[in-house]
C-alpha positions in Angstrom: 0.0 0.0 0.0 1.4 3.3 -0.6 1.0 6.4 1.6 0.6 9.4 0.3 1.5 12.1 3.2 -0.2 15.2 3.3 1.7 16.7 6.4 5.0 15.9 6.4 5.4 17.5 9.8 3.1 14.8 11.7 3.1 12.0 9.4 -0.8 12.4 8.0 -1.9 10.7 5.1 -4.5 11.9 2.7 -6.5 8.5 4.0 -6.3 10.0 7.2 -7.8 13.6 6.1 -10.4 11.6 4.2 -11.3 10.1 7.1 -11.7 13.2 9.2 -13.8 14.3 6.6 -16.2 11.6 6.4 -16.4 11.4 10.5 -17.6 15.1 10.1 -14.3 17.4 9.8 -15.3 20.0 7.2 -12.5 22.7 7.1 -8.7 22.6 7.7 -9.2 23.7 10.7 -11.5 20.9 11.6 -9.2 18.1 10.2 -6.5 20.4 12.2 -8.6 19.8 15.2 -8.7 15.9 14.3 -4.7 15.1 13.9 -2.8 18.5 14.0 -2.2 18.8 10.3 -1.5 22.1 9.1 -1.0 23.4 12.5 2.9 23.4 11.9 4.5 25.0 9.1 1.5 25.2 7.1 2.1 24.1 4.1 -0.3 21.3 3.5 -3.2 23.7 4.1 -4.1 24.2 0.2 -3.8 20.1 -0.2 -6.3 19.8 2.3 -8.6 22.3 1.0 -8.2 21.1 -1.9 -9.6 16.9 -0.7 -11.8 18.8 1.1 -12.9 20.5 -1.5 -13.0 17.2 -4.1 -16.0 16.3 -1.9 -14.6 14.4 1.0 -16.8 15.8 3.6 -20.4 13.9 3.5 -21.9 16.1 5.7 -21.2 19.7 4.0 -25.3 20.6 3.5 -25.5 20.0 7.9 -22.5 22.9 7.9 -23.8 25.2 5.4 -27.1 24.8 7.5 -25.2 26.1 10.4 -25.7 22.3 12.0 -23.3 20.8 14.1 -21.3 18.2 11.9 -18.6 16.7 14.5 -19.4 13.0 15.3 -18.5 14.2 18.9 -20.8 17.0 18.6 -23.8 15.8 17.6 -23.5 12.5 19.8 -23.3 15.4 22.6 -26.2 16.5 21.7 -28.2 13.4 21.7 -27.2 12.4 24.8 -28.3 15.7 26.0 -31.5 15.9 24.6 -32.0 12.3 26.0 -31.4 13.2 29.8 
């Protein structure tokens, strides 16, 4: 299998970043949030954009509805609205 790194600085594949994405990450910063890339030197930003933007992330119509798109997030919220 080969790897194909999108942040050299801590080792993340682009499987990894699709990953993120399809768990809910939607923005660098999100997939940031999810295994530090881009939070180095930066460089890999535009390379995730750009997965991000090849339609990695399943759940882009909950963000542009202002929805809560984190698997964390929204199993917060159902526990919540359970108690």
């Amino acid at each position: 299998m080969t790897r194909v790194y999108v942040c050299s600085c801590f080792g993340v594949t682009e499987q990894q970043v699709k990953k993120h994405a399809a768990d809910g990450a939607c923005t660098p910063r999100q997939i940031a949030s999810a295994c530090k890339a881009g939070t180095d030197c930066g460089s890999c930003v535009r390379r995730i954009q750009a997965i991000l933007g090849r339609g990695a992330c399943p759940r882009r119509e909950l963000a542009d509805q202002g929805m809560p798109v984190l698997a964390e997030v929204a199993e917060a919220e159902v526990l919540e609205e359970a108690a």
